[in-house]
C-alpha positions, 0 to 999 in steps of 0.5 A: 450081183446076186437075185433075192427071191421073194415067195408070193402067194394068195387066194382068191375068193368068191365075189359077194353077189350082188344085193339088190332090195326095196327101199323099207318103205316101199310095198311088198306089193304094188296094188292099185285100187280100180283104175277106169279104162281108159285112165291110168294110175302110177305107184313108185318103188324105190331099188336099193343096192345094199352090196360093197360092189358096183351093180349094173342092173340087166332088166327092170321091166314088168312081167306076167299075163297083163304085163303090156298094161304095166308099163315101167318107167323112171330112173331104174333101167337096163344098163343104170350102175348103182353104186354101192348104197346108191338107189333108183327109182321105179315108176310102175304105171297101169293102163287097163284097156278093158273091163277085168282083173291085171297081174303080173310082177315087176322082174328086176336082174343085176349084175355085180362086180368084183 
């Protein structure tokens, strides 16, 4: 019997990168007005994967010189999978423990596949 022969080819082309955003209603910065030591103040922002891909998110966590007094909490954390056009949400609280100013950022890292 005789074989055909089929010629294949292909290209594979780079993955598009993950594209993690804020939610357009979200601040551009999570100021909080003066918090009582002692007392605590909660703001929410609202993680957005715009991307065609599934995005595992790595970190999600507050950084910089106060981060200690903004712990974060709600339904973004390490190792949650958005789905494309899914989103989650981040609870960014302060806890000063003593008179003076806080800084830091909110650090978040994704990775996607594809």
């Amino acid at each position: 019997r005789p074989l055909r022969n089929a010629t294949v080819s292909g290209e594979g082309t780079p993955a598009e990168p993950p594209r993690l955003s804020w939610h357009a209603a979200t601040p551009a910065e999570l100021a909080f007005a003066d918090v009582a030591v002692g007392a605590s103040a909660v703001r929410r922002a609202t993680l957005v994967n715009g991307g065609p891909a599934p995005v595992t998110l790595e970190r999600v966590r507050s950084n910089g010189p106060s981060a200690a007094r903004f712990p974060v909490e709600g339904s973004c954390r390490a190792g949650t999978v958005l789905a494309p056009g899914a989103d989650c949400e981040v609870v960014l609280r302060v806890a000063p423990s003593a008179p003076g100013a806080l800084s830091g950022w909110l650090e978040t890292i994704g990775t996607g596949s594809g």
